[in-house]
C-alpha positions in Angstrom: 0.0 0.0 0.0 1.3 3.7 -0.8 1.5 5.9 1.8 -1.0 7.7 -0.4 -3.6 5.2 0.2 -2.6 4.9 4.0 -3.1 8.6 4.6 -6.8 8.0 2.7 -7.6 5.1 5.0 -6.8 6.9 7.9 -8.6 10.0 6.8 -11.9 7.4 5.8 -12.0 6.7 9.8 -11.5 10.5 10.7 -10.6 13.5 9.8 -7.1 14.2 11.4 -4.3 17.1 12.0 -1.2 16.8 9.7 0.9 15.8 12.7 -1.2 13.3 13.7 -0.9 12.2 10.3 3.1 12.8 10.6 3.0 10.2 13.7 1.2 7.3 12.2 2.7 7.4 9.0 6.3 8.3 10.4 7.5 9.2 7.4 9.7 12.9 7.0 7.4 16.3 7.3 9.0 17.5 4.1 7.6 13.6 2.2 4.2 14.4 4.3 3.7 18.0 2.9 4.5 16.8 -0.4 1.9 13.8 -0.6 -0.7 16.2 1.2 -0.4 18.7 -2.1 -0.5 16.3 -4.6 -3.9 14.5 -3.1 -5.2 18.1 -2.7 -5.0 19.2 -6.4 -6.4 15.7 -7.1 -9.1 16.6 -4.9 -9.2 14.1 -2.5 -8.6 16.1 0.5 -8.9 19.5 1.6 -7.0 21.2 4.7 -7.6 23.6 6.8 -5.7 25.9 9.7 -7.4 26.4 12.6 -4.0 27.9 14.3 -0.9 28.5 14.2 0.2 25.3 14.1 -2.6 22.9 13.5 -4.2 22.4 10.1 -6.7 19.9 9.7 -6.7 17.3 7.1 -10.1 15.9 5.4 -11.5 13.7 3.1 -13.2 15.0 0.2 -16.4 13.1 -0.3 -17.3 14.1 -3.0 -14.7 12.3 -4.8 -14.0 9.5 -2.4 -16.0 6.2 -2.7 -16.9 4.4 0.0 -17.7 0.4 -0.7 -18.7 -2.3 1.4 -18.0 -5.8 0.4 -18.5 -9.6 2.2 -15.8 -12.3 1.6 -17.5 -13.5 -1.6 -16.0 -14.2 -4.9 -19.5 -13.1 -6.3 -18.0 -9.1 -6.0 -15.5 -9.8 -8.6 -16.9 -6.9 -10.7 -16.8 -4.7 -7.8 -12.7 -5.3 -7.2 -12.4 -5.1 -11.3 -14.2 -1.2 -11.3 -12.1 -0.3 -8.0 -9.7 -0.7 -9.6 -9.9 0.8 -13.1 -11.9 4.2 -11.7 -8.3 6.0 -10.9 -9.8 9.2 -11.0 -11.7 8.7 -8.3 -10.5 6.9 -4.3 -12.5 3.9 -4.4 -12.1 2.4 -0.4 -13.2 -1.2 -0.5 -14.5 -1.9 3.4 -14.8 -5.7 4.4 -17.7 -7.0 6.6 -18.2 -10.6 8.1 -21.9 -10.6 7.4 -24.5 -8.6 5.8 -26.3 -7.5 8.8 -22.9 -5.8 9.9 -22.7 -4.5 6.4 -26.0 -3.0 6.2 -25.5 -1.0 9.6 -22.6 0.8 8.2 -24.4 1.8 5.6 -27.7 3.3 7.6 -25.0 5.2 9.9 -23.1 6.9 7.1 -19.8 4.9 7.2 -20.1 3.2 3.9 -21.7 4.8 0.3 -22.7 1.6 -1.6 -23.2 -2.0 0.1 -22.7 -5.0 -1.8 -24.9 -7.2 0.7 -27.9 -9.6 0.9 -30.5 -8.6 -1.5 -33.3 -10.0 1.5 -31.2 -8.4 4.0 -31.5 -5.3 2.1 -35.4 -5.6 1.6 -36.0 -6.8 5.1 -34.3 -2.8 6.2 -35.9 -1.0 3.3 -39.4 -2.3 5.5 -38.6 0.4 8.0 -36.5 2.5 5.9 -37.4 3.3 2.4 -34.7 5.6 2.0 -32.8 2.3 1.6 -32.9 0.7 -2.1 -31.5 -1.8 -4.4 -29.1 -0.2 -7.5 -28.1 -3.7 -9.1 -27.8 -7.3 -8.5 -25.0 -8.7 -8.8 -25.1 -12.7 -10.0 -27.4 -15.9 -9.5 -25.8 -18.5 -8.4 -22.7 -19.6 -6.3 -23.4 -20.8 -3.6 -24.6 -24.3 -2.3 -25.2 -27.1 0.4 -22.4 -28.8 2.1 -22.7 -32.0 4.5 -21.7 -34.8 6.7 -25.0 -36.2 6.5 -28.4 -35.2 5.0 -29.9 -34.8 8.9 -29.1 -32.5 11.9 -28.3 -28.9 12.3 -27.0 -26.8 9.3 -25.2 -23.6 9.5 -26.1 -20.2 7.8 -26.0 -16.5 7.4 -29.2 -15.2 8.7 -31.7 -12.7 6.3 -29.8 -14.1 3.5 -29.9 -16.3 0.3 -28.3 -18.7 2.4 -31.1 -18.5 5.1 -33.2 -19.0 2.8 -31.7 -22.3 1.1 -30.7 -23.6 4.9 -35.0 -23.4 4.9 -35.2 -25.0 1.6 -32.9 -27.6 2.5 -34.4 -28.4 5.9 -37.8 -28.7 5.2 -38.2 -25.5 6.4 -37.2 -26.6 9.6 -36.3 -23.6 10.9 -35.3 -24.8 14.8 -32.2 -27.0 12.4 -30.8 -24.0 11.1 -27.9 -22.5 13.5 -26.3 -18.6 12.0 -23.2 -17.4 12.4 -21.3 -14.2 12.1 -18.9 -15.1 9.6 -17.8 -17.9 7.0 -15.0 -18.4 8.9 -16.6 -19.2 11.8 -19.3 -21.4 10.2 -16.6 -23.4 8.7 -14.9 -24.6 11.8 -17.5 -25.5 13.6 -18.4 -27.7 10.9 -15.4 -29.1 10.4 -15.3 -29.7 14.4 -18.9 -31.6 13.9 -20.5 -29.0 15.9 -23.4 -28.8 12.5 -24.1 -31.3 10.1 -24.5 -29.1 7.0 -23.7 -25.7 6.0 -25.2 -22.8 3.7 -22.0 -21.2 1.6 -21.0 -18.9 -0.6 -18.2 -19.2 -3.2 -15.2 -19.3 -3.2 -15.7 -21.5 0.0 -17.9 -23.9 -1.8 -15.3 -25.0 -4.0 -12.6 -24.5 -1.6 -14.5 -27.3 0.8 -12.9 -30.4 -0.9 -14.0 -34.1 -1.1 -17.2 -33.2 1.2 -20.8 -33.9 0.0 -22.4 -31.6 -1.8 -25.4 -30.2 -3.5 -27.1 -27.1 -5.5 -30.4 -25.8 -4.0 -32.2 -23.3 -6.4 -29.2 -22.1 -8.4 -31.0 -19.4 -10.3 -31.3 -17.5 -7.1 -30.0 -13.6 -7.0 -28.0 -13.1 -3.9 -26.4 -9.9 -3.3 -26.9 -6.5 -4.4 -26.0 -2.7 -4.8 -27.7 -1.3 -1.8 -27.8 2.7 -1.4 -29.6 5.3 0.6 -31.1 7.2 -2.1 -29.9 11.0 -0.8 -26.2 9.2 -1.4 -27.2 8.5 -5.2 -24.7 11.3 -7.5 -22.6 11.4 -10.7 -20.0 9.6 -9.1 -22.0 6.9 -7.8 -23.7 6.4 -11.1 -20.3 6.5 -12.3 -19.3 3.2 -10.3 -22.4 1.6 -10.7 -22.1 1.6 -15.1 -18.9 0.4 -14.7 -19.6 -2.1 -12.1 -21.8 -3.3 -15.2 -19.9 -3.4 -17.8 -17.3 -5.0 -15.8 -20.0 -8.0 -15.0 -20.6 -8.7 -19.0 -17.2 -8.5 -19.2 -17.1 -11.5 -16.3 -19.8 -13.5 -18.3 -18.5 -13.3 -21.6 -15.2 -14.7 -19.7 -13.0 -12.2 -19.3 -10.5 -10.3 -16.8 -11.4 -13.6 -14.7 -7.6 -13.9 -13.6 -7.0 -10.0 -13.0 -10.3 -9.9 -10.6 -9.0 -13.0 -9.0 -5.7 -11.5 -8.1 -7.4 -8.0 -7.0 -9.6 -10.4 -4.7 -6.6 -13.0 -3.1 -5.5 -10.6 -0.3 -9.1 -10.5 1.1 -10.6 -13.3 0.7 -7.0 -15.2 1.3 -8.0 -18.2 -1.0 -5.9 -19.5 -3.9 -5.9 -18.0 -7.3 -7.2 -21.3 -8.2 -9.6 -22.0 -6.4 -11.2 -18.6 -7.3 -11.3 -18.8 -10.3 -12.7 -22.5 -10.0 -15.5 -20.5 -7.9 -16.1 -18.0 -10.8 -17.7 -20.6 -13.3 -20.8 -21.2 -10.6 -21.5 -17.4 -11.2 -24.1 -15.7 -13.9 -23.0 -12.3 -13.0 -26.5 -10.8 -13.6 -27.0 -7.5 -12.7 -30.9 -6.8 -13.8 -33.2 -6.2 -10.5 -36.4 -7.9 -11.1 -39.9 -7.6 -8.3 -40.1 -11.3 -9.0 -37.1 -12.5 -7.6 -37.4 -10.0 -4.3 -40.6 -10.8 -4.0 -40.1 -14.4 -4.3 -37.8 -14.8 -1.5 -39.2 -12.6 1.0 -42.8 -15.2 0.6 -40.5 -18.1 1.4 -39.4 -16.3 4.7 -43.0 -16.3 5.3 -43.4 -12.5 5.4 -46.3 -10.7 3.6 -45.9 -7.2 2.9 -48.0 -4.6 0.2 -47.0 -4.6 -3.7 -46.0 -1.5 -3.3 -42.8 -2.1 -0.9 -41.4 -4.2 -4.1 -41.2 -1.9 -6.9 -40.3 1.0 -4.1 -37.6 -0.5 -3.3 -36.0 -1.1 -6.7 -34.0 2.3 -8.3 -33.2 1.5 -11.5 -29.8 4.0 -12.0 -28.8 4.9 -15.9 -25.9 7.0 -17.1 
């Protein structure tokens, strides 16, 4: 990382003086000055001097991305448009679970989450400020077991909620959540549940275990926004984000996505890109599919909440 990018992920938390800036970076005040001028005639930050001595250093929002992500190999597009929008400081933010996700977005700390589309719907209920932009792929994802009995792990509000039901019986008392993949995973491999719910690339990393596919057709995740936080540069992301996902279907940048996603997800090359052929990366939003999924939680709300929730966002 440049010490560009650390000074933007510090400033992402907070806004900070330049010596407090000078201390965590520990670099020479001469370099710091420097790096501060050149990110302020990109516009990325502004400063200020409240005294003598103290100027504070800030963000610039308005070209500064904010973008939350899970550990899923479904965001591929996401990494690919990170990376290729250089005019603007895209900060990719990593959550364990939606739910966490999806707080950070309600309390200003994230611009666009890439989450649970039923997540997303279940928090649009009491907040329709809250909508969907784009999906972002059917599929990838499955049913992994000892045996075809007993408790099964999952995410809760989520696709996988909602195939741990489908795979149960709807069963509901079998189906045990957990915060994170990682933590789902050991406790299966300890015995502790029988089955699990899971997302790619995990599915394919989970090796000579049993397997199986419960409605692959299903849209997971999607772009979530608070609609006051829709702008050009938003927008901007979001095109991209779609052309990058034809791009992913018609089979290509698969190895440069998988390398932009190895450091978070910490998963082979391989095994990524094994994990990108159980993907359609659709990104149409369709009342059908939302609505679908929310009558399989058993939950009845007006036609109305369907179609609100859905922002369609063109160039």
């Amino acid at each position: 990382m440049s010490k560009k990018d650390e000074i933007m992920d510090i400033l992402a938390k907070n806004e900070s003086t330049q010596r407090e800036l000078w201390q965590a970076l520990k670099i020479s005040r001469s370099y710091l000055s420097e790096l501060l001028k050149d990110l302020e005639k990109d516009g990325l930050i502004s400063r200020k001097k409240v005294s003598e001595r103290t100027v504070i250093v800030s963000i610039n929002r308005t070209k500064t991305i904010r973008v939350g992500v899970l550990k899923a190999s479904e965001y591929a597009a996401v990494y690919l448009t990170a990376h290729d929008l250089t005019d603007l400081h895209i900060e990719l933010l990593l959550y364990n679970n939606g739910l966490e996700e999806l707080t950070a977005l309600e309390t200003g700390k994230i611009d666009i989450a890439f989450a649970p589309v039923v997540s997303g719907f279940m928090l649009h209920i009491v907040d329709e400020h809250l909508v969907i932009t784009s999906a972002c792929a059917r599929g990838g994802s499955g049913i992994v077991y000892h045996k075809q009995s007993g408790d099964i792990g999952s995410t809760m509000f989520s696709t996988m909620d909602l195939k741990s039901r489908i795979y149960s019986g709807y069963h509901v008392e079998k189906i045990k959540y957990f915060d994170s993949p990682e933590e789902m995973i050991s406790n299966f491999k300890n015995n502790k549940i029988n089955a699990l719910a899971i997302w790619e690339p995990y599915y394919s990393m989970l090796k000579g275990k049993n397997k199986k596919i419960v409605e692959s057709d299903k849209i997971c995740c999607g772009a979530l926004m608070l609609r006051d936080s829709i702008d050009e540069h938003t927008k901007l992301f979001l095109n991209k984000f779609r052309e990058n996902s034809q791009l992913l279907n018609d089979g290509k940048r698969w190895n440069e996505a998988a390398k932009l996603m190895q450091q978070n997800l910490k998963v082979s090359i391989k095994i990524i890109l094994k994990s990108l052929k159980n993907y359609n990366f659709e990104t149409g939003i369709y009342e059908k599919d939302i609505r679908e999924a929310i009558e399989n939680f058993g939950i009845k709300v007006p036609e109305q909440k369907y179609s609100d929730f859905i922002c369609k966002i063109s160039d």
